[in-house]
Each structure stands twice: as C-alpha cells, then as structure tokens.
C-alpha beads as a LAMMPS data file, in Angstrom:
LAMMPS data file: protein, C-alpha beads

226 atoms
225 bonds

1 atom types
1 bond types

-500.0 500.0 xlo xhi
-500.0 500.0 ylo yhi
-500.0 500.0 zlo zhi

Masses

1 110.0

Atoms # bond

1 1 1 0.000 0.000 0.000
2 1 1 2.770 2.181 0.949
3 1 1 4.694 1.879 -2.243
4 1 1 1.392 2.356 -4.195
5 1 1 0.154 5.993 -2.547
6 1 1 3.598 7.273 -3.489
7 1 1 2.909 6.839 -7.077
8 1 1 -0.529 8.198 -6.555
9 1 1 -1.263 12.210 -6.763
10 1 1 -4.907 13.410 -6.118
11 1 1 -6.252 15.628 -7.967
12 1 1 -8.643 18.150 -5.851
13 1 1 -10.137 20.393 -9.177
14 1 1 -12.542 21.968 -8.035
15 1 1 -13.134 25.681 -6.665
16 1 1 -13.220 25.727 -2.992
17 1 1 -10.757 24.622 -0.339
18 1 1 -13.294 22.917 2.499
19 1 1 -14.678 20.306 0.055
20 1 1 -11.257 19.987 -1.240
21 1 1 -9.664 19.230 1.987
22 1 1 -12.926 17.159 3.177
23 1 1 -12.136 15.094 0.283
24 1 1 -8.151 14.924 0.961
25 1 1 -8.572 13.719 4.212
26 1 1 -11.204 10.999 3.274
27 1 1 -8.587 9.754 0.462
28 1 1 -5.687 10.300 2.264
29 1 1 -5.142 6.201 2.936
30 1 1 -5.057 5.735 -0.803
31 1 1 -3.040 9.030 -1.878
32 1 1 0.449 10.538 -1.073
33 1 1 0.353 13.745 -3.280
34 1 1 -2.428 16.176 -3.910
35 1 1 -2.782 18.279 -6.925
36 1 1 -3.423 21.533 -6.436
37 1 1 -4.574 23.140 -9.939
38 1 1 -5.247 26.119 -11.546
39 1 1 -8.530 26.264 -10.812
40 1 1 -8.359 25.763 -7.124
41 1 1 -5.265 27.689 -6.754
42 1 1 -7.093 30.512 -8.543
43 1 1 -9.731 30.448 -5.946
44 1 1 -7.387 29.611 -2.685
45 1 1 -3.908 30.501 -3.552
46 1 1 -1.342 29.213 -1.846
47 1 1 -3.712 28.218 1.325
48 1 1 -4.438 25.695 -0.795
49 1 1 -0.485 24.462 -0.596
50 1 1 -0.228 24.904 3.136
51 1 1 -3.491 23.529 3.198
52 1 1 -2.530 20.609 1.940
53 1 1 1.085 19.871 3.523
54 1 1 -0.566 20.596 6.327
55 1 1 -2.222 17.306 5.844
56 1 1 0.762 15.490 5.354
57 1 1 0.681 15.380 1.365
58 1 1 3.272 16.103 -0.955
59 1 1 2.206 18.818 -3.113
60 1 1 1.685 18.778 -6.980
61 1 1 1.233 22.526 -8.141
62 1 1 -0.041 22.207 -11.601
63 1 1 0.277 26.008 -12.741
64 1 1 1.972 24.725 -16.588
65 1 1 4.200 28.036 -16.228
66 1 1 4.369 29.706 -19.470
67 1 1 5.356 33.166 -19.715
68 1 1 8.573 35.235 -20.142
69 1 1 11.540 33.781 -18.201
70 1 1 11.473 36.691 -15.552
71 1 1 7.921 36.377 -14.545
72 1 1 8.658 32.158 -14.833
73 1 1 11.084 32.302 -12.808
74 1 1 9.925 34.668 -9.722
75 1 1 6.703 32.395 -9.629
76 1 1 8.683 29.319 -9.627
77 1 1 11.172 30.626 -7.405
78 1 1 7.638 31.345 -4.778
79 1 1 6.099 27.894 -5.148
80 1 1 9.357 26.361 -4.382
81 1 1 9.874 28.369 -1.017
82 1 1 6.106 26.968 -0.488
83 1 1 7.370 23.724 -0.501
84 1 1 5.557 22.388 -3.173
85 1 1 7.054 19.221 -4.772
86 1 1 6.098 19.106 -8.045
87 1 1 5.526 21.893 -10.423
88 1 1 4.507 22.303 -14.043
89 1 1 6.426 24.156 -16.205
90 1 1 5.059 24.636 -19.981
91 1 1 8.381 22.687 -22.319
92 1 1 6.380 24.571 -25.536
93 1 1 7.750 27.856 -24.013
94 1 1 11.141 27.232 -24.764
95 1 1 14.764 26.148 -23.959
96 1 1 15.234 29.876 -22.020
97 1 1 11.851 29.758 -19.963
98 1 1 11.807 26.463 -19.024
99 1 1 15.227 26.667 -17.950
100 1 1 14.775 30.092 -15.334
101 1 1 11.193 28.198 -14.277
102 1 1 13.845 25.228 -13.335
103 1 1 16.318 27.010 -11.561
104 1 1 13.812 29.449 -9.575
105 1 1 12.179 26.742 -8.392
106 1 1 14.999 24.756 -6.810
107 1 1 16.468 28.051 -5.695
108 1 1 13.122 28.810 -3.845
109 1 1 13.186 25.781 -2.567
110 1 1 16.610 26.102 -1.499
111 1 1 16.491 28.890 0.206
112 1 1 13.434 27.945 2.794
113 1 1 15.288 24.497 3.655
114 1 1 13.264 21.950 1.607
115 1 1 14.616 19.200 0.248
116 1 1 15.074 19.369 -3.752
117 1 1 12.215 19.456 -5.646
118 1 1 10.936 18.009 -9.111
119 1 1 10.225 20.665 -11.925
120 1 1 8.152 18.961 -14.544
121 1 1 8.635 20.011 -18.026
122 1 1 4.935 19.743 -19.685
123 1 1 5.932 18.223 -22.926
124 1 1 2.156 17.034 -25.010
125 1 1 -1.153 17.230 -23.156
126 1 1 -3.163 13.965 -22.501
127 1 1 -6.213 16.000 -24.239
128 1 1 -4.266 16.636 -27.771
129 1 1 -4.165 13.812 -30.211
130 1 1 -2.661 15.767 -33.134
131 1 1 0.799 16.853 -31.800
132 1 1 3.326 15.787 -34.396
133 1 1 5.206 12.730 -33.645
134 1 1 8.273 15.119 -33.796
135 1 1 7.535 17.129 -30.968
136 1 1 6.936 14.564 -28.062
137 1 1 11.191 13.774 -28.146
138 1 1 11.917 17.683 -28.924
139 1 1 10.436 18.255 -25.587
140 1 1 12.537 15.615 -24.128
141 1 1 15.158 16.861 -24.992
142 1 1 14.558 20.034 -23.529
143 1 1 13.530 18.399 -20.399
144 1 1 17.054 17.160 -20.276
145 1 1 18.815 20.522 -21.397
146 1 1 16.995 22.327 -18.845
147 1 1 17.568 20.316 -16.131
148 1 1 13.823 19.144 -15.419
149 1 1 13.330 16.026 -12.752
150 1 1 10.652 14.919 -15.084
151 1 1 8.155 14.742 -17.345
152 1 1 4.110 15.315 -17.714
153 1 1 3.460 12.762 -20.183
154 1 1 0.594 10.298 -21.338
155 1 1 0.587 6.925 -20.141
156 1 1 1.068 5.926 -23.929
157 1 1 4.798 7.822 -23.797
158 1 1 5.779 6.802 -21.194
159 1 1 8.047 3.687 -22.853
160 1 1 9.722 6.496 -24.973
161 1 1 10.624 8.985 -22.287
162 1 1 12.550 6.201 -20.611
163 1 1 14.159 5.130 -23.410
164 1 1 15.400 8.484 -24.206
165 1 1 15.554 10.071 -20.248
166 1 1 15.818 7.412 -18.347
167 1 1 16.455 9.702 -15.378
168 1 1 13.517 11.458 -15.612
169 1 1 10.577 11.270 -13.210
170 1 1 7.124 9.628 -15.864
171 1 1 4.133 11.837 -14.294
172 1 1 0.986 10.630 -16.154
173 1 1 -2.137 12.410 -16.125
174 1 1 -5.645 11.204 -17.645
175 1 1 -5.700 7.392 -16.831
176 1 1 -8.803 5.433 -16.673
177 1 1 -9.817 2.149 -14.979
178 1 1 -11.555 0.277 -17.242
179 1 1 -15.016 0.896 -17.855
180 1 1 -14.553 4.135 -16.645
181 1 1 -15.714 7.604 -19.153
182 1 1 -12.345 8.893 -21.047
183 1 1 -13.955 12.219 -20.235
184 1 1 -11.840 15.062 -22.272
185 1 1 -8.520 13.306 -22.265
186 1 1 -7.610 11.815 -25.645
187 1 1 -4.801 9.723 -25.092
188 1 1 -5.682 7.464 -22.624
189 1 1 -4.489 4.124 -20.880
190 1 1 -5.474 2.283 -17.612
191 1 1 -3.506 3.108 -14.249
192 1 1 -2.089 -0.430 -14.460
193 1 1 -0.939 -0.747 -17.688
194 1 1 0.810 3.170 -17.597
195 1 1 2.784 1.834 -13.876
196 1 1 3.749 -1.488 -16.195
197 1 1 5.041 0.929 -18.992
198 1 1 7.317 2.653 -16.670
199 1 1 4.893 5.631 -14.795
200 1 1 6.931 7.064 -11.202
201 1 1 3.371 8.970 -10.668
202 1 1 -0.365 8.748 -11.966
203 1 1 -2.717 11.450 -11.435
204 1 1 -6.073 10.536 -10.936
205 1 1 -9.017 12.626 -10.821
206 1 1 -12.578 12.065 -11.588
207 1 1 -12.440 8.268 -12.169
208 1 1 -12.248 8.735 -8.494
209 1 1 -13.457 11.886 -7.204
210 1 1 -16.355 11.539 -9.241
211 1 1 -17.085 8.391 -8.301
212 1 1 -20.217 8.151 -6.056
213 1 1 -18.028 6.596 -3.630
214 1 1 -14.343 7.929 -3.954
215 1 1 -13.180 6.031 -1.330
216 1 1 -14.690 2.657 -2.772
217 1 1 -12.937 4.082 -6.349
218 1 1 -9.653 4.550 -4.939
219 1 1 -9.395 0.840 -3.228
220 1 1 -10.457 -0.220 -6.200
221 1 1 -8.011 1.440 -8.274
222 1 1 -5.192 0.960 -6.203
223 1 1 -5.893 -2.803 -6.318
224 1 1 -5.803 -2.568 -9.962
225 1 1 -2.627 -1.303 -10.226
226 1 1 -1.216 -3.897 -7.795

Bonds

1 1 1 2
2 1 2 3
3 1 3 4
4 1 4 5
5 1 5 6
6 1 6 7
7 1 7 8
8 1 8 9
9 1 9 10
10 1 10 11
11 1 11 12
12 1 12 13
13 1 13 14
14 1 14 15
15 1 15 16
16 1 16 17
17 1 17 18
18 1 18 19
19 1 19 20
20 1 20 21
21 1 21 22
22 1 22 23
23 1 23 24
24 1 24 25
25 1 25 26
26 1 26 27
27 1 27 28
28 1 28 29
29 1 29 30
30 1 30 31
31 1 31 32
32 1 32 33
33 1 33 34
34 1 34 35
35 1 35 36
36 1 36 37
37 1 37 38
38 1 38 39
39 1 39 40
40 1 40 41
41 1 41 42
42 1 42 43
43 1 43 44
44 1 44 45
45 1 45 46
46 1 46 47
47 1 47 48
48 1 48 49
49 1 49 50
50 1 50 51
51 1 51 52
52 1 52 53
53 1 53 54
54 1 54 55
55 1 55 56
56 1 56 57
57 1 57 58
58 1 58 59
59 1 59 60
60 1 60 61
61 1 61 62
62 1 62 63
63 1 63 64
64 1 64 65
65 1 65 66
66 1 66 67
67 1 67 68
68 1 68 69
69 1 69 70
70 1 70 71
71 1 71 72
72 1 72 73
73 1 73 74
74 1 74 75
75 1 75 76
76 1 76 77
77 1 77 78
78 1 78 79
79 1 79 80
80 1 80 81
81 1 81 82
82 1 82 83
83 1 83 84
84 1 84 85
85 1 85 86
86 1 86 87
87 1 87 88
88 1 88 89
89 1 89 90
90 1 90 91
91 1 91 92
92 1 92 93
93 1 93 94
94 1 94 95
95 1 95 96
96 1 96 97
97 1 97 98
98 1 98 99
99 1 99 100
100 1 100 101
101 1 101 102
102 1 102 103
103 1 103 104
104 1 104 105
105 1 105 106
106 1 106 107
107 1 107 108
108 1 108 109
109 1 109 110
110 1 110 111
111 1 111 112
112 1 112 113
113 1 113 114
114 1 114 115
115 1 115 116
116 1 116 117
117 1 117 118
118 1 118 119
119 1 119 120
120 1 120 121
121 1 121 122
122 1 122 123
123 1 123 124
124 1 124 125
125 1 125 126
126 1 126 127
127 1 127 128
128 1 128 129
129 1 129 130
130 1 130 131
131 1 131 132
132 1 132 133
133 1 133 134
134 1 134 135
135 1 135 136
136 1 136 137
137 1 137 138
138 1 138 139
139 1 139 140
140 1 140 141
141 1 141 142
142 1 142 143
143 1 143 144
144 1 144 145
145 1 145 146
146 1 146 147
147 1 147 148
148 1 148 149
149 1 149 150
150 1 150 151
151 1 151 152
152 1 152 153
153 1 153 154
154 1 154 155
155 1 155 156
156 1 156 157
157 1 157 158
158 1 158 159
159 1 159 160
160 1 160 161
161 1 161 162
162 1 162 163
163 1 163 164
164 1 164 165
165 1 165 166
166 1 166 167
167 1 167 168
168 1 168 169
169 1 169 170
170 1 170 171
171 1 171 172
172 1 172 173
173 1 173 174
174 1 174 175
175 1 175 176
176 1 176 177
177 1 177 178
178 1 178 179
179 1 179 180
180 1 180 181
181 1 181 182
182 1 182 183
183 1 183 184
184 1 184 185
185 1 185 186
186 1 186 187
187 1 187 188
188 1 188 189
189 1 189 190
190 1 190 191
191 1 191 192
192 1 192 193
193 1 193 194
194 1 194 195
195 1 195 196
196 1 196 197
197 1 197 198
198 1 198 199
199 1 199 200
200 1 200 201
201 1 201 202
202 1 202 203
203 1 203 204
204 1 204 205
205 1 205 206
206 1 206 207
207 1 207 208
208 1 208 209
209 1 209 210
210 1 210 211
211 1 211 212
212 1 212 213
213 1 213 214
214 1 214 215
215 1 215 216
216 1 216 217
217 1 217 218
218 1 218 219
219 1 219 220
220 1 220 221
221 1 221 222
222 1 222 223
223 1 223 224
224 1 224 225
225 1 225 226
C-alpha cells in the first residue's frame, strides 16, 4: 500500500478549499500527493499548498508556467519556497523559460530548507491527439537541457521517455480504470498498464473523485494497479 500511494497524486479540481480538503482527508489512505490546480489555486492561492502539507501530502502545483523567463522564474522561485514538490512548467515555451522556471524553483526551494524538488517540463497534453510525432522527443530533450526532474506525459509515452531520459521522473495524467468515461482526455491508458510501462506517478481525478463513492474508487483502483 505504501509503495502504491507514493505513485498516486490526487487531484482536488474543483473551486473551494473545504470540500477539497474534506475530500483529501477521506482519500488520504489511498493518496500521497495532492494536486493543487489552476482552478483551485485561482480560488485559494497558496492556502491551498499549506493547506494541503498541512495534511501530510506532498504537493503537486499544476500552474503549466508559461510566460517570459522573468515572470517564470519569480513564480517558480515562490512555489518552491512553499514547498511544493512538483511543479509544471510549460516545455512549448522554450529552452530559455523552461530553464529560469527550473532554476527558480529549486532556488526557492533552497532557500526555505526543503529538500530538492521536481520541476516537470509539460511536454504534449493527454487532451491533444494531433501533436506531431516530432515534438513529443523535442520536448525531451529540452527536459534534459533544462535540467527538469521529469516529465508530464501520457501513459502511452511513457516507454519512450525512458528510453530516451531514463532519469527522468514519468508523471501521467488522464488514466482510466476500465469501464470508466475517457472524459476530455484523448490519449488514454489504464492506471495499471501506464505503472507497467514505466509511470513514477499517476494522477487521478474524476475516475475517483467523481465516483459516487471515492473512497470505494480509490481501493479499487489501487488494487488494480497492484
């Protein structure tokens, strides 16, 4: 069980931090990272990060930076001294941007006494299926040049982005247990079969938040996997 909430992160989208929370606690046994998105970080800030560590997760800020590499790399630089964990960073912005969201993040980190973080280069979203087959290892490779700890990838990349980075951290958003709606996500697999591939971390979201009973979801999910 242990080994299986690590590779778990939660993903609390939704608007409002006392339903999120209500529904980290009650998933906590199954989950050892929450997500914290744009949408609830837009209505929480970064309450929603305490909020969370607080609880005794590992946080996932899922921002996808993309900017210049000034204003990337004073917000990186701030979640880092949160304490977040993971962060998204935007690999379609660039070799330059992705590089100052890197460093300002393990420099915030740094700096406040946390342990070293993982910067996640964003290289093709789960939702597109027409990215050129060019692009997925371009964004690799700038991964690696940039000194990313990983990659947000589909579960149906994951086999290339450890052939080519084998050091990199395989975070895989938009898995589905079977039988369960694809929803928006394009590129799909199951939570088993993207942890068999080579996934360090599935996020899961409304296959089990969702669910009429998340908790019932996540056991079953988790046993799934195992």
């Amino acid at each position: 069980m242990t080994d299986t909430r690590d590779k778990l992160a939660l993903a609390l989208d939704m608007d409002d931090l006392v339903p999120a929370m209500r529904l980290a606690k009650e998933l906590q046994p199954w989950f050892g990272v929450a997500k914290v998105g744009l949408e609830l970080f837009s209505a929480a800030g970064p309450d929603a990060v305490v909020a969370m560590l607080d609880l005794g997760y590992e946080v996932f800020l899922d921002l996808k930076l993309h900017d210049i590499p000034t204003t990337v790399e004073k917000a990186a630089r701030v979640s880092g001294a949160l304490g977040v964990r993971y962060l998204t960073i935007h690999a379609m912005g660039g070799p330059v941007m992705l590089r100052a969201g890197v460093e300002g993040f393990l420099e915030g980190a740094m700096a406040a006494g946390f342990e070293r973080p993982v910067p996640l280069a964003v290289t093709v979203l789960t939702s597109d299926n027409d990215a050129p087959e060019h692009i997925l290892p371009k964004r690799i490779g700038l991964a690696i040049e940039s000194g990313a700890g990983g990659v947000i990838c589909a579960g149906t990349d994951v086999q290339l982005v450890k052939q080519l980075a084998p050091r990199l951290e395989a975070v895989v958003p938009g898995t589905r247990p079977v039988g369960v709606s694809s929803h928006d996500q394009a590129r799909v697999t199951t939570p088993h079969d993207a942890v068999a591939a080579g996934a360090d971390l599935l996020v899961i979201g409304r296959a089990v938040t969702h669910a009429d009973e998340p908790a019932r979801a996540a056991k079953a999910l988790v046993d799934s996997i195992a």
